[in-house]
CHARMM-style PDB file with segment names, atoms N, HN, CA, C and O in Angstrom:
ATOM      1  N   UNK     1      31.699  86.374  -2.762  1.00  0.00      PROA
ATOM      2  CA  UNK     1      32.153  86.366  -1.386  1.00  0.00      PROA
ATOM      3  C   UNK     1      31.033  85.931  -0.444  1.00  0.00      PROA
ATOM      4  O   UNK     1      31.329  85.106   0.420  1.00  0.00      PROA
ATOM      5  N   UNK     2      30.027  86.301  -0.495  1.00  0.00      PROA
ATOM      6  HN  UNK     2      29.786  86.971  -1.197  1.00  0.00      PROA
ATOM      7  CA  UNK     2      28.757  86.160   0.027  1.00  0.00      PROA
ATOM      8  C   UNK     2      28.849  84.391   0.230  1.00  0.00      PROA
ATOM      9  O   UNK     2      28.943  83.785   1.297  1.00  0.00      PROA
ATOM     10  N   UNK     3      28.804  83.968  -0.801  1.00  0.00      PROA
ATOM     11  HN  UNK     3      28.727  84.460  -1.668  1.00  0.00      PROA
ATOM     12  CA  UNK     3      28.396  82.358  -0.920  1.00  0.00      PROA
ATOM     13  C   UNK     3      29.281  81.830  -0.009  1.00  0.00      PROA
ATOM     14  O   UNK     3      29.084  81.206   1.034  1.00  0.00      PROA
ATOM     15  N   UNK     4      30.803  82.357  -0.852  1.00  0.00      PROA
ATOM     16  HN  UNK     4      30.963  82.864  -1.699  1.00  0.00      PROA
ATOM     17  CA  UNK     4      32.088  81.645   0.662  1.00  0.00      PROA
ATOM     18  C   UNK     4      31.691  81.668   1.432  1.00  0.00      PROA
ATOM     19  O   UNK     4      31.304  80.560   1.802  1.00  0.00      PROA
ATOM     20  N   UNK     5      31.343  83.065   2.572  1.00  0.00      PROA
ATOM     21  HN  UNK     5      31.657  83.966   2.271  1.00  0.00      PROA
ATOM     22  CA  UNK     5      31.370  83.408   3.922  1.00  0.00      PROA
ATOM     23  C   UNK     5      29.546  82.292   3.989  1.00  0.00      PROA
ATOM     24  O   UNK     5      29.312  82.102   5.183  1.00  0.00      PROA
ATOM     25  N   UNK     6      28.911  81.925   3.489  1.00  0.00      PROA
ATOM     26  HN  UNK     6      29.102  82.080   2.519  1.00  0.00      PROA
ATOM     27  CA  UNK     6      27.280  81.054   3.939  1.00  0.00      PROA
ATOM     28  C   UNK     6      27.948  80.189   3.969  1.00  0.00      PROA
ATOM     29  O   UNK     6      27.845  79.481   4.970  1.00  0.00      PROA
ATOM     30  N   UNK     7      28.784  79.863   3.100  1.00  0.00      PROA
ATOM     31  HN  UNK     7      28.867  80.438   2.286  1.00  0.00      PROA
ATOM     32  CA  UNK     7      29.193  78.031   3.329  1.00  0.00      PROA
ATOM     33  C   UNK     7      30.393  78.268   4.701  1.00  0.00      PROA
ATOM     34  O   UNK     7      30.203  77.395   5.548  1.00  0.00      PROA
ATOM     35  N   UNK     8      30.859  78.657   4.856  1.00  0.00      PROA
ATOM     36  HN  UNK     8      31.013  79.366   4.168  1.00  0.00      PROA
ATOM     37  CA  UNK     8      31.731  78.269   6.176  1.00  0.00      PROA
ATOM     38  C   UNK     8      31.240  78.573   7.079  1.00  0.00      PROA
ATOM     39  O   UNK     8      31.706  78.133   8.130  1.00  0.00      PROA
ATOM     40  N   UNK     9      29.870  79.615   7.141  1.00  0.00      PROA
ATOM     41  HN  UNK     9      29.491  79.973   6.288  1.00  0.00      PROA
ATOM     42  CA  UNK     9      29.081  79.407   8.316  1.00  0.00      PROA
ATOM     43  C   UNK     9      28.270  78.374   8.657  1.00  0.00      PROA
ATOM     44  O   UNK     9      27.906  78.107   9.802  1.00  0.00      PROA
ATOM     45  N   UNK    10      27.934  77.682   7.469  1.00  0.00      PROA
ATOM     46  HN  UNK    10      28.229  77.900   6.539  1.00  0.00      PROA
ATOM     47  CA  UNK    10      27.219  76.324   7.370  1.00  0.00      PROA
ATOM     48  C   UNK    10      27.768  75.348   8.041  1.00  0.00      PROA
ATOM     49  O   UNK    10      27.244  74.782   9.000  1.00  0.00      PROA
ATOM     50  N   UNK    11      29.067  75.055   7.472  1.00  0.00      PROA
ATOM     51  HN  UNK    11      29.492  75.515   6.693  1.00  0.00      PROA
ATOM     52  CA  UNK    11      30.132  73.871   7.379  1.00  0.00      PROA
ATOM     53  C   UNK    11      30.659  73.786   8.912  1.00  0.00      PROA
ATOM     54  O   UNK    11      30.531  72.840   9.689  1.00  0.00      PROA
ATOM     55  N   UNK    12      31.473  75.408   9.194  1.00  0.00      PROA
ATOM     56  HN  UNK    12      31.577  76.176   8.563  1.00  0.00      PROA
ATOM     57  CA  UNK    12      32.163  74.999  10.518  1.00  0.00      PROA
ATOM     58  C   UNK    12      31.821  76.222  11.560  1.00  0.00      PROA
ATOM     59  O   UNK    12      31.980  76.188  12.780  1.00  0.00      PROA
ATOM     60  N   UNK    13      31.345  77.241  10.826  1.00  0.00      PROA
ATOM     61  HN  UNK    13      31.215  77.269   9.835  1.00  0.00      PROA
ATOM     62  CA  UNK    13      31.253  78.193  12.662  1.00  0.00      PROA
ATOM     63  C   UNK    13      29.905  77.817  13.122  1.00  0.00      PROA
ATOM     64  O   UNK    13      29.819  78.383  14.212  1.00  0.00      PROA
ATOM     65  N   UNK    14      28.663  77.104  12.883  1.00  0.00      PROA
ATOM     66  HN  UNK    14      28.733  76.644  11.998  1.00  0.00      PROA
ATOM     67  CA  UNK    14      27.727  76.993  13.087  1.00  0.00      PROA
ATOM     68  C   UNK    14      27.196  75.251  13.591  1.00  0.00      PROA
ATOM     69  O   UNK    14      26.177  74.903  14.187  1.00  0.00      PROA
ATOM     70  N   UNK    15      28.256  74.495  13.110  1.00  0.00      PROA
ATOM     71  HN  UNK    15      29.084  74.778  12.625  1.00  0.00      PROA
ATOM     72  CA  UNK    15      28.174  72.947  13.740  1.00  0.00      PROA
ATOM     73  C   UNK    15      28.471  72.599  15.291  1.00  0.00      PROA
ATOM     74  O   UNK    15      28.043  71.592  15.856  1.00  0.00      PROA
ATOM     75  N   UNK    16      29.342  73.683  15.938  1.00  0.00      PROA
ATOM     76  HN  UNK    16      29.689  74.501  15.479  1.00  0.00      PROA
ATOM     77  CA  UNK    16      29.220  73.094  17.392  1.00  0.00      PROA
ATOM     78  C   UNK    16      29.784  74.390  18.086  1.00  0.00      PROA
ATOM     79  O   UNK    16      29.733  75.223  17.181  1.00  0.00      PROA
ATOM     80  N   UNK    17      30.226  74.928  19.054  1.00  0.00      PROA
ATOM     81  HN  UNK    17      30.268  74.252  19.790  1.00  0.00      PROA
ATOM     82  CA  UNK    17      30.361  76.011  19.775  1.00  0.00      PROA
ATOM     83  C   UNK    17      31.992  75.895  20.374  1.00  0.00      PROA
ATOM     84  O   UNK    17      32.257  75.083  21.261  1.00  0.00      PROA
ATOM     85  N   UNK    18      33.056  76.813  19.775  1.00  0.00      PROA
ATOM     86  HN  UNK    18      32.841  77.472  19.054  1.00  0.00      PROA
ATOM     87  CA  UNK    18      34.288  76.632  19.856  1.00  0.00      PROA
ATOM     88  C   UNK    18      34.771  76.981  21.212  1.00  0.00      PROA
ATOM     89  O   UNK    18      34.217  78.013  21.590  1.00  0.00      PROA
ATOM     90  N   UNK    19      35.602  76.500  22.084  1.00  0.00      PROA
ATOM     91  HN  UNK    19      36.052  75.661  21.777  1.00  0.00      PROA
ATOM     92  CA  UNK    19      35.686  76.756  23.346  1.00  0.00      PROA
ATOM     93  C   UNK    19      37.381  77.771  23.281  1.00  0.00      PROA
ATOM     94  O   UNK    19      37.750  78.273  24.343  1.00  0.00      PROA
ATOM     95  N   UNK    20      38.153  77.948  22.164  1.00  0.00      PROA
ATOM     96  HN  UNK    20      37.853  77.540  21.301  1.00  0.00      PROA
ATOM     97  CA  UNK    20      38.627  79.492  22.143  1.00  0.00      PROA
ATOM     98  C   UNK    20      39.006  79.702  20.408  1.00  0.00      PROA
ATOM     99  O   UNK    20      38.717  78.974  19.459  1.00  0.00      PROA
ATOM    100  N   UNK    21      39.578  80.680  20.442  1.00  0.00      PROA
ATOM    101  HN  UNK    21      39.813  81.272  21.213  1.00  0.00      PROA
ATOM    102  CA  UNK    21      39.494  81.338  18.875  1.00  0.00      PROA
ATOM    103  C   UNK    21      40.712  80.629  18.251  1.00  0.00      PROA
ATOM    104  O   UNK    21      40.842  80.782  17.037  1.00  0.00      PROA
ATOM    105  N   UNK    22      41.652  79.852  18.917  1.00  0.00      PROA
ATOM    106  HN  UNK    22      41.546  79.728  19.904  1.00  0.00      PROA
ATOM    107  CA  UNK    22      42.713  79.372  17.877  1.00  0.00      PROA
ATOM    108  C   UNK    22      41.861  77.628  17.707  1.00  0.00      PROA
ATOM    109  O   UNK    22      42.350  76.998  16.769  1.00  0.00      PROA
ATOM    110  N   UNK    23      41.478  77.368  17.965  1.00  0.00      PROA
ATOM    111  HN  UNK    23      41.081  77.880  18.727  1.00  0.00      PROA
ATOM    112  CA  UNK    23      40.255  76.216  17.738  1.00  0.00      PROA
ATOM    113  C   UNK    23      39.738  76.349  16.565  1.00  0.00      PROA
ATOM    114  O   UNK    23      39.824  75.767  15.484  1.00  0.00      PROA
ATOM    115  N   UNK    24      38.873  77.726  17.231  1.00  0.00      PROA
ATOM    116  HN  UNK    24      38.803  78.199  18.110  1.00  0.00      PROA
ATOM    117  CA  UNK    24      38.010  77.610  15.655  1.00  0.00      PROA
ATOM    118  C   UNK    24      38.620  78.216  14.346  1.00  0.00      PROA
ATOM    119  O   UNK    24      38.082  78.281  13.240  1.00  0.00      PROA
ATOM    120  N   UNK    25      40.251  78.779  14.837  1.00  0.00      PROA
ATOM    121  HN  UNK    25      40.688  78.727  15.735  1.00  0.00      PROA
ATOM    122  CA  UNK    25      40.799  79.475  13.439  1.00  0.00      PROA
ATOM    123  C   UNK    25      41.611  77.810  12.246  1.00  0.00      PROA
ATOM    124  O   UNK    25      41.683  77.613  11.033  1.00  0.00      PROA
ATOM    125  N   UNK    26      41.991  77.108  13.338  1.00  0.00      PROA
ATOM    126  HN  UNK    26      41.933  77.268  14.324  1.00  0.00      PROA
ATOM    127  CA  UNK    26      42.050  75.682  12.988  1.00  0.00      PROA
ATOM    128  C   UNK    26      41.226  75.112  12.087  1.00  0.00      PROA
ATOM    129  O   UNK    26      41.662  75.050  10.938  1.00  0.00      PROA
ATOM    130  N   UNK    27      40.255  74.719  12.281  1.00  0.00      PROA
ATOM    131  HN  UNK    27      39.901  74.769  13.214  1.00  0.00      PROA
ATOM    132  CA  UNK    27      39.146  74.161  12.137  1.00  0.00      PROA
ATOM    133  C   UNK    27      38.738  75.441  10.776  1.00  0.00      PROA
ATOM    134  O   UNK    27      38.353  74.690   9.879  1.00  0.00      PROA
ATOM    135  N   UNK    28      38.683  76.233  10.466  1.00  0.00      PROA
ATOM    136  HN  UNK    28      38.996  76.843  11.194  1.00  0.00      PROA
ATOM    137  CA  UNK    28      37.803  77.267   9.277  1.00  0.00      PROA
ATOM    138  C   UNK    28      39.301  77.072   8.389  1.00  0.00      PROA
ATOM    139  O   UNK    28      39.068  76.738   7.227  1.00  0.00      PROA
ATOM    140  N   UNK    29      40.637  77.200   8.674  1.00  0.00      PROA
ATOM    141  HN  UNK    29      40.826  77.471   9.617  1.00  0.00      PROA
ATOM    142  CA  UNK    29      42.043  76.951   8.119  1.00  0.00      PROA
ATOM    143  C   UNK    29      41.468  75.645   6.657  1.00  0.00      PROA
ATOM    144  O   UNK    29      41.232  75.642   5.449  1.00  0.00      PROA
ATOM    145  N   UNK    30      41.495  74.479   8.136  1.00  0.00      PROA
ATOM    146  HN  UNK    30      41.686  74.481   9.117  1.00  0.00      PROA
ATOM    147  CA  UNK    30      41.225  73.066   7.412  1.00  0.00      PROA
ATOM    148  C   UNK    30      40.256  73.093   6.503  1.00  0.00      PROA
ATOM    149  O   UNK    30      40.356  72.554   5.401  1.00  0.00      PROA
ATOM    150  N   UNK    31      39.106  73.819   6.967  1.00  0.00      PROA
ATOM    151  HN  UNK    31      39.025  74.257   7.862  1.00  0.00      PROA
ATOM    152  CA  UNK    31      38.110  73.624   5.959  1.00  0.00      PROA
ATOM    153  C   UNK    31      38.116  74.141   4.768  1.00  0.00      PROA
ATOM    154  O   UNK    31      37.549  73.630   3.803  1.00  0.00      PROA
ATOM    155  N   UNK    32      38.809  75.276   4.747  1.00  0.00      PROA
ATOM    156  HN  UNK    32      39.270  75.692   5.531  1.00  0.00      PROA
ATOM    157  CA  UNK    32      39.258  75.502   3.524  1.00  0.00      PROA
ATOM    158  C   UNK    32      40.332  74.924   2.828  1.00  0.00      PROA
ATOM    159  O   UNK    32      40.201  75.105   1.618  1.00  0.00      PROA
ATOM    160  N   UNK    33      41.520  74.188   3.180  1.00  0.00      PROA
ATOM    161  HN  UNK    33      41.626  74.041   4.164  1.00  0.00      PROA
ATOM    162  CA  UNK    33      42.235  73.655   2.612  1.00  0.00      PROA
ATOM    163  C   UNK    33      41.488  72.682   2.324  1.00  0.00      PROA
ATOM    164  O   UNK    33      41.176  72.805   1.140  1.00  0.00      PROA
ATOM    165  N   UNK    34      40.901  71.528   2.888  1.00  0.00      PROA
ATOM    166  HN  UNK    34      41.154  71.428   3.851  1.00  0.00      PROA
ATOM    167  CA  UNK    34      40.245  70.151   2.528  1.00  0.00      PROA
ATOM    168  C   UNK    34      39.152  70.202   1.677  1.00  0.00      PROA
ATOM    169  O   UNK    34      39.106  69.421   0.727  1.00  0.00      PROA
ATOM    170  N   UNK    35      38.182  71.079   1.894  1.00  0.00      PROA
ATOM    171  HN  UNK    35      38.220  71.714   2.666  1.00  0.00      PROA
ATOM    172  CA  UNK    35      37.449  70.911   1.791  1.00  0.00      PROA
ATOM    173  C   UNK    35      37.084  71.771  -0.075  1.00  0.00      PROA
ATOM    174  O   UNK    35      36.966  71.140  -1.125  1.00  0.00      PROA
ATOM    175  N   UNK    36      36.980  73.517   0.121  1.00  0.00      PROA
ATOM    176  HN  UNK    36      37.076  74.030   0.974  1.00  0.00      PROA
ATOM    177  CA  UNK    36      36.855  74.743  -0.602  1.00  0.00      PROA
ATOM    178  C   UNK    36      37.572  74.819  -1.668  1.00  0.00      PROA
ATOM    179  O   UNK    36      37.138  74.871  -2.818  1.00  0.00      PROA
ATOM    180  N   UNK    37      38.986  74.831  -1.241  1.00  0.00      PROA
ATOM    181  HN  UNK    37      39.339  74.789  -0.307  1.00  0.00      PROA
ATOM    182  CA  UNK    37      39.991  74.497  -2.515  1.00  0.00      PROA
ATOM    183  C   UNK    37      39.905  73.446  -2.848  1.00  0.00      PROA
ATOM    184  O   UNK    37      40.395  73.581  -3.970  1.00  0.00      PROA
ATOM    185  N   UNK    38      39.666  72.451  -2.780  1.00  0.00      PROA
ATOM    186  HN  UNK    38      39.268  72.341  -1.869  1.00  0.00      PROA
ATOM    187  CA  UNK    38      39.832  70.966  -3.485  1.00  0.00      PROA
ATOM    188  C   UNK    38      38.591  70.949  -4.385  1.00  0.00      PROA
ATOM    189  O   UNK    38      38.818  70.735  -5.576  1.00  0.00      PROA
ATOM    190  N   UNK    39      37.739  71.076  -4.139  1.00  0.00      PROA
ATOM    191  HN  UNK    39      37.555  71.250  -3.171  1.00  0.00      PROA
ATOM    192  CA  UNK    39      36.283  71.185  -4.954  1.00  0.00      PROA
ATOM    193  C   UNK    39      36.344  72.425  -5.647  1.00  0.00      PROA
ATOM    194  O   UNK    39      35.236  72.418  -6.182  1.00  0.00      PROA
ATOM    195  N   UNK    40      36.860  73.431  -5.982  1.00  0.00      PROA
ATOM    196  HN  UNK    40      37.761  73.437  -5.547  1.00  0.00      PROA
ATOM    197  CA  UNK    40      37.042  74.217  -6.739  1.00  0.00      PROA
ATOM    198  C   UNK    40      38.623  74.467  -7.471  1.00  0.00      PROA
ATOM    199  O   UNK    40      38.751  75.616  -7.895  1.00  0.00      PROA
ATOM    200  N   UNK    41      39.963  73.471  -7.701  1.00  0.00      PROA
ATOM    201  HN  UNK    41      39.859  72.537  -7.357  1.00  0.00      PROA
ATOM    202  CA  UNK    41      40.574  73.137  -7.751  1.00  0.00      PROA
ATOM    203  C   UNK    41      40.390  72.337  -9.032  1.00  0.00      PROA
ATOM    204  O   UNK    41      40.731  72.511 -10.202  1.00  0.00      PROA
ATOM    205  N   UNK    42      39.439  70.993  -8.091  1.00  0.00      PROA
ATOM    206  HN  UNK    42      39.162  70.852  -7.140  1.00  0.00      PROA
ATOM    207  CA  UNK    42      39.161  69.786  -9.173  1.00  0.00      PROA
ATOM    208  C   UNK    42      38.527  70.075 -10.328  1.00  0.00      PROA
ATOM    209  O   UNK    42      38.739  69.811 -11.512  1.00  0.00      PROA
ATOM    210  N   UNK    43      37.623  70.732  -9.675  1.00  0.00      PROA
ATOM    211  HN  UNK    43      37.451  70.946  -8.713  1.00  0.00      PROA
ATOM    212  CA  UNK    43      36.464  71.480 -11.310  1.00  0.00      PROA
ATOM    213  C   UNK    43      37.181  71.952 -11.978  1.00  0.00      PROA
ATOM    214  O   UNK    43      37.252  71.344 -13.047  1.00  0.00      PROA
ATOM    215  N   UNK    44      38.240  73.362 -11.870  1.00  0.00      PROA
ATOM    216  HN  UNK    44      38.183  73.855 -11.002  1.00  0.00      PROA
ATOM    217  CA  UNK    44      39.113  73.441 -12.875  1.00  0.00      PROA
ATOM    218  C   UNK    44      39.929  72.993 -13.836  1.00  0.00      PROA
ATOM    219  O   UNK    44      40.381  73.580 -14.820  1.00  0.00      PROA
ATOM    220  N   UNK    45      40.133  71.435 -13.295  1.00  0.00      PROA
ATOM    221  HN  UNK    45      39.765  70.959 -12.497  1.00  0.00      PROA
ATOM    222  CA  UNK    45      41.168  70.937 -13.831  1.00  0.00      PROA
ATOM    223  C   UNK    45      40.292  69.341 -14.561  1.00  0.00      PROA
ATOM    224  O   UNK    45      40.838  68.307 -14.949  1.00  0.00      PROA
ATOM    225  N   UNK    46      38.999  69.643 -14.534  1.00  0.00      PROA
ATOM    226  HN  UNK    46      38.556  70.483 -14.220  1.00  0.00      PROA
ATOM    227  CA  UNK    46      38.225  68.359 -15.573  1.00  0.00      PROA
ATOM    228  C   UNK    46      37.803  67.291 -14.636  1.00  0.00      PROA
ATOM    229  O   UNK    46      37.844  66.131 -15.045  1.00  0.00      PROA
ATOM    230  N   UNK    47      37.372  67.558 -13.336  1.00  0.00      PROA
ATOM    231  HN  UNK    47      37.338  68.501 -13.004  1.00  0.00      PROA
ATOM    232  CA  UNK    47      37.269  66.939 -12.406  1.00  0.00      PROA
ATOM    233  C   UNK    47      38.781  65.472 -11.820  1.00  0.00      PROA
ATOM    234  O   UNK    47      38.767  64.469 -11.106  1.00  0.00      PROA
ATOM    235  N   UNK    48      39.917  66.259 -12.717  1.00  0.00      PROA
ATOM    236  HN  UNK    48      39.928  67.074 -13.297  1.00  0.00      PROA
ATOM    237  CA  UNK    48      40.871  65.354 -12.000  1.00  0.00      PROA
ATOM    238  C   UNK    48      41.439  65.835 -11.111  1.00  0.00      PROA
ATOM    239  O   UNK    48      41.430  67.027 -10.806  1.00  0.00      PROA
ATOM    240  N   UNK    49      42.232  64.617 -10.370  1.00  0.00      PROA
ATOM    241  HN  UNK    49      42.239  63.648 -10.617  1.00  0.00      PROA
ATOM    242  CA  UNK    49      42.789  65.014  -8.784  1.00  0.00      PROA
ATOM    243  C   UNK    49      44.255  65.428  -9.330  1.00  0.00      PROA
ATOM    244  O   UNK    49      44.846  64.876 -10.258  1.00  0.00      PROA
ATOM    245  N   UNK    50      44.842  66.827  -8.339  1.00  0.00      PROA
ATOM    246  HN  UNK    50      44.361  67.276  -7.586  1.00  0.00      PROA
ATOM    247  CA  UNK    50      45.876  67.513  -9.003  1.00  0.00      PROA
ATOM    248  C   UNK    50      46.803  66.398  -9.501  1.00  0.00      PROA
ATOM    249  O   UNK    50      47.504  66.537 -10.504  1.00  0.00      PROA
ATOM    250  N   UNK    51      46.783  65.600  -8.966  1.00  0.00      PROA
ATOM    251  HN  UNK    51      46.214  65.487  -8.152  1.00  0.00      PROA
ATOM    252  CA  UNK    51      48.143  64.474  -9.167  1.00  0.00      PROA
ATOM    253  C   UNK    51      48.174  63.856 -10.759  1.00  0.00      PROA
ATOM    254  O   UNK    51      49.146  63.698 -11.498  1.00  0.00      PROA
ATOM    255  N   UNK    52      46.983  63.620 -10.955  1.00  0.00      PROA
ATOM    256  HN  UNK    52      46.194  63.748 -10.354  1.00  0.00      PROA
ATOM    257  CA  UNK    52      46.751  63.112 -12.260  1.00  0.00      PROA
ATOM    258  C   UNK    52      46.350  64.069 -12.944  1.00  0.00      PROA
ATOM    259  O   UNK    52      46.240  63.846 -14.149  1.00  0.00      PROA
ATOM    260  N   UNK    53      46.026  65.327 -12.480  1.00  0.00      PROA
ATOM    261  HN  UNK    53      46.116  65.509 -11.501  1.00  0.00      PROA
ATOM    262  CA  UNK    53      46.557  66.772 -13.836  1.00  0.00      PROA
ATOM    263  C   UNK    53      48.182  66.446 -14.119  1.00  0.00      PROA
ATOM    264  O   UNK    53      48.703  66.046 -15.160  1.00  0.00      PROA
ATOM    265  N   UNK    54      48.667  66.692 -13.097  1.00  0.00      PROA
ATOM    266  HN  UNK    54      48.244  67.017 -12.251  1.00  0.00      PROA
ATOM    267  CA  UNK    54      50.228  67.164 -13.540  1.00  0.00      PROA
ATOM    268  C   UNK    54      50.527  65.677 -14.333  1.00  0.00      PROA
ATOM    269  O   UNK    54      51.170  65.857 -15.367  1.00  0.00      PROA
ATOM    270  N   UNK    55      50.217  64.350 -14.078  1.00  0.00      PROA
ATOM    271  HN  UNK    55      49.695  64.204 -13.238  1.00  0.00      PROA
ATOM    272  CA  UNK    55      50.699  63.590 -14.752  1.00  0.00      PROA
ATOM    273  C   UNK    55      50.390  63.188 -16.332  1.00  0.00      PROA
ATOM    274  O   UNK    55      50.959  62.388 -17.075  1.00  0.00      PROA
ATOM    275  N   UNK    56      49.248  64.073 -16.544  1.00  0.00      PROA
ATOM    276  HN  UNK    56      48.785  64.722 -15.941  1.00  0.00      PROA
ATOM    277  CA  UNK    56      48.856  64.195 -17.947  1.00  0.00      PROA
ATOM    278  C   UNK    56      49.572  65.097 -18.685  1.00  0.00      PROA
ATOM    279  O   UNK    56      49.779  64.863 -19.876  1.00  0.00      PROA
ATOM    280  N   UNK    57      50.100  66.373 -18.016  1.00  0.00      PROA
ATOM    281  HN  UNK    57      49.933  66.563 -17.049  1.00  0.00      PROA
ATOM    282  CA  UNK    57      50.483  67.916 -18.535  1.00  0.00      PROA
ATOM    283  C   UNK    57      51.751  67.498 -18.578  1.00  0.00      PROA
ATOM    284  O   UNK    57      52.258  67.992 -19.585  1.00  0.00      PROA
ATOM    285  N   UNK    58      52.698  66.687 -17.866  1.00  0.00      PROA
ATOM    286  HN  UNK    58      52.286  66.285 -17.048  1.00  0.00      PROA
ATOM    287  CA  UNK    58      54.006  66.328 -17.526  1.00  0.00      PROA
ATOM    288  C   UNK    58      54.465  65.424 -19.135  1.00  0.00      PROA
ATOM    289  O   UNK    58      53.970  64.349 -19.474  1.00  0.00      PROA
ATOM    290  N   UNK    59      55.393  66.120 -19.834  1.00  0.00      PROA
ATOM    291  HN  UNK    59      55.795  66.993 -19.558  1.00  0.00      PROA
ATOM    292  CA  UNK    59      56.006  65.522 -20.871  1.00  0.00      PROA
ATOM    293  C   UNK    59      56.884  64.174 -20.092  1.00  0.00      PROA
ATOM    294  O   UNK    59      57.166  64.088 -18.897  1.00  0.00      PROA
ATOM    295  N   UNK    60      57.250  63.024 -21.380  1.00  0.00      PROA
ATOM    296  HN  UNK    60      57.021  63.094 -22.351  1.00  0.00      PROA
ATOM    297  CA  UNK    60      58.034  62.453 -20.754  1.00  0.00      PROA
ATOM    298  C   UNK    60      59.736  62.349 -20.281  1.00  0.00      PROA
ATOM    299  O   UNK    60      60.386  61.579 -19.574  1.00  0.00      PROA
ATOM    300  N   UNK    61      59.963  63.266 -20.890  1.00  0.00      PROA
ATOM    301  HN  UNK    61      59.435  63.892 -21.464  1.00  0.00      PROA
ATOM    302  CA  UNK    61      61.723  63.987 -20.974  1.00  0.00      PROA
ATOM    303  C   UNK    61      61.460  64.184 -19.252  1.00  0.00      PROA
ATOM    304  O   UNK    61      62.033  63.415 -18.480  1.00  0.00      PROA
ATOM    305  N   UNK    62      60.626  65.182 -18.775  1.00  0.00      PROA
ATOM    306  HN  UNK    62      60.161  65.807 -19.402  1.00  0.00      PROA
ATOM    307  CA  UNK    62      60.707  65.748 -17.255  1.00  0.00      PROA
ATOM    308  C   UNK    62      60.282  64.702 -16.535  1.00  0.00      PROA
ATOM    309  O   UNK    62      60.679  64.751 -15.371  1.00  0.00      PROA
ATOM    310  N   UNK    63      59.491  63.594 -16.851  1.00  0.00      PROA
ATOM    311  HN  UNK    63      59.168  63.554 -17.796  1.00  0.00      PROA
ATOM    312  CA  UNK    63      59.361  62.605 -15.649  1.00  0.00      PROA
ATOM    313  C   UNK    63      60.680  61.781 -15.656  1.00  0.00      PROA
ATOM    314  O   UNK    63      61.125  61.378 -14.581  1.00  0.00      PROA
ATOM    315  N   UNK    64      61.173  61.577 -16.551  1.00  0.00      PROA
ATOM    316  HN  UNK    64      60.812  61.905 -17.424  1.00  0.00      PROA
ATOM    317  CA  UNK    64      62.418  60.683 -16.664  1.00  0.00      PROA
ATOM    318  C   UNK    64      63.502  61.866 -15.625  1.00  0.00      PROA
ATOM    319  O   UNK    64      64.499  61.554 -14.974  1.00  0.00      PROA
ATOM    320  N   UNK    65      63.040  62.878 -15.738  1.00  0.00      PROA
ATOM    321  HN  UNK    65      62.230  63.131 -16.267  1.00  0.00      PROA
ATOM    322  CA  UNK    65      64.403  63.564 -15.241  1.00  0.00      PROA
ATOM    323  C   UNK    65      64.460  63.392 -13.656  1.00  0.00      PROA
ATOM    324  OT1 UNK    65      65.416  63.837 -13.021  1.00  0.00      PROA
TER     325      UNK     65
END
C-alpha cells in the first residue's frame, strides 16, 4: 500500500496544485485506470495488451459465435 499511495503522490497530487477536490478526484480516478492498472494488468498477462490475451485464450467455436 505504501508504494501505491508514493506513486500517486508522485504522479498526480504533487505535479500541480488542484483548484477543487472533484478535479483532483478526476485526475487520481484516471490515473489509476490509465495508468496503475494497465501496467500491472499487462505484467500479469505476459506483457500482452488485454485484447490480445483474450484473443489467444478465446477458442475458435466462441469467436465464430
Amino acid at each position: 500500500m505504501e508504494s501505491f499511495f508514493s506513486l500517486l503522490q508522485k504522479n498526480v497530487l504533487d505535479r500541480r496544485p488542484w483548484s477543487t477536490r472533484e478535479e483532483l478526484r478526476i485526475a487520481i480516478v484516471t490515473w489509476i485506470e490509465r495508468t496503475y492498472h494497465r501496467r500491472r494488468r499487462q505484467a500479469a498477462l505476459g506483457r500482452l495488451t488485454p485484447i490480445e490475451y483474450e484473443t489467444i485464450m478465446t477458442t475458435p467455436a466462441t469467436q465464430a459465435a
